[in-house]
C-alpha positions as CSV (number, residue, x, y, z in Angstrom):
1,X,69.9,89.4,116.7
2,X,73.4,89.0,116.2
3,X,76.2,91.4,116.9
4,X,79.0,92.6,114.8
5,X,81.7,94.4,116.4
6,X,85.0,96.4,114.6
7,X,87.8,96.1,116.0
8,X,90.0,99.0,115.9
9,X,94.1,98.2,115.1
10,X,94.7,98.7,119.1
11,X,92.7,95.9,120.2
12,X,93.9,93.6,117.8
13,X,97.5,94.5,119.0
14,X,96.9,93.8,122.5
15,X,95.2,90.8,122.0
16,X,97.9,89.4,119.8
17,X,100.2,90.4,122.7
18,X,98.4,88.5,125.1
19,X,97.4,92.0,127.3
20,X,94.3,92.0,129.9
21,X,91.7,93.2,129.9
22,X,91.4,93.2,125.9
23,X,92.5,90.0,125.2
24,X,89.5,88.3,127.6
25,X,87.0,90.9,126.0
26,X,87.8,89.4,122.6
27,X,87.6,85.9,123.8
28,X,84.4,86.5,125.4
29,X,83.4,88.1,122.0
30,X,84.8,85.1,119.7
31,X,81.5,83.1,118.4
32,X,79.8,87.2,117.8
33,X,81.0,88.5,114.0
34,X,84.1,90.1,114.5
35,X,85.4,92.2,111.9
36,X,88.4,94.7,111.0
37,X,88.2,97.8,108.5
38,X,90.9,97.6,106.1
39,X,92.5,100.6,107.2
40,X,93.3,98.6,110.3
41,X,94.5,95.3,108.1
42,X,96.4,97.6,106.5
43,X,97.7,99.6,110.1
44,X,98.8,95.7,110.9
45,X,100.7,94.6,107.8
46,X,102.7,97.6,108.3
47,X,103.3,96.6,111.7
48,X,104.6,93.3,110.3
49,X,106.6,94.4,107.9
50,X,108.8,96.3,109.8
51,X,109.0,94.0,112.7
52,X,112.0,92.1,113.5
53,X,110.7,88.5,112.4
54,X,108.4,89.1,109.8
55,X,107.1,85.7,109.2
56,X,106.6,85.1,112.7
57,X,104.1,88.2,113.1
58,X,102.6,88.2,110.1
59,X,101.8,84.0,110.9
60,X,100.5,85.1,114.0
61,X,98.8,87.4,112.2
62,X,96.8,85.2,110.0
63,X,96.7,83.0,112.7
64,X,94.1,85.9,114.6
């Protein structure tokens, strides 16, 4: 049986920051479905929007 896991707006934050122990956890978690609600897509375009290079976060972003 395969597992699904949501990640919550926080995790995805730390992992894209590169901070232990979340982003190992998510790694080890990769090839398992992985998904985000859209309340937390929508937590992380805000977050890019009103960062100081938008374009960079919102490519590293899509790049998650």
């Amino acid at each position: 049986m395969k597992i699904s896991y949501l990640l919550d707006t926080d995790w995805i934050i730390d992992y894209l920051n590169d901070k232990e122990p979340i982003s190992s956890k998510i790694e080890e978690i990769r090839d398992e479905s992985l998904c985000i609600s859209i309340i937390s897509l929508a937590e992380l375009y805000e977050g890019v929007l009103n960062s100081k290079n938008p374009e960079s976060s919102e490519n590293l972003l899509l790049g998650f």
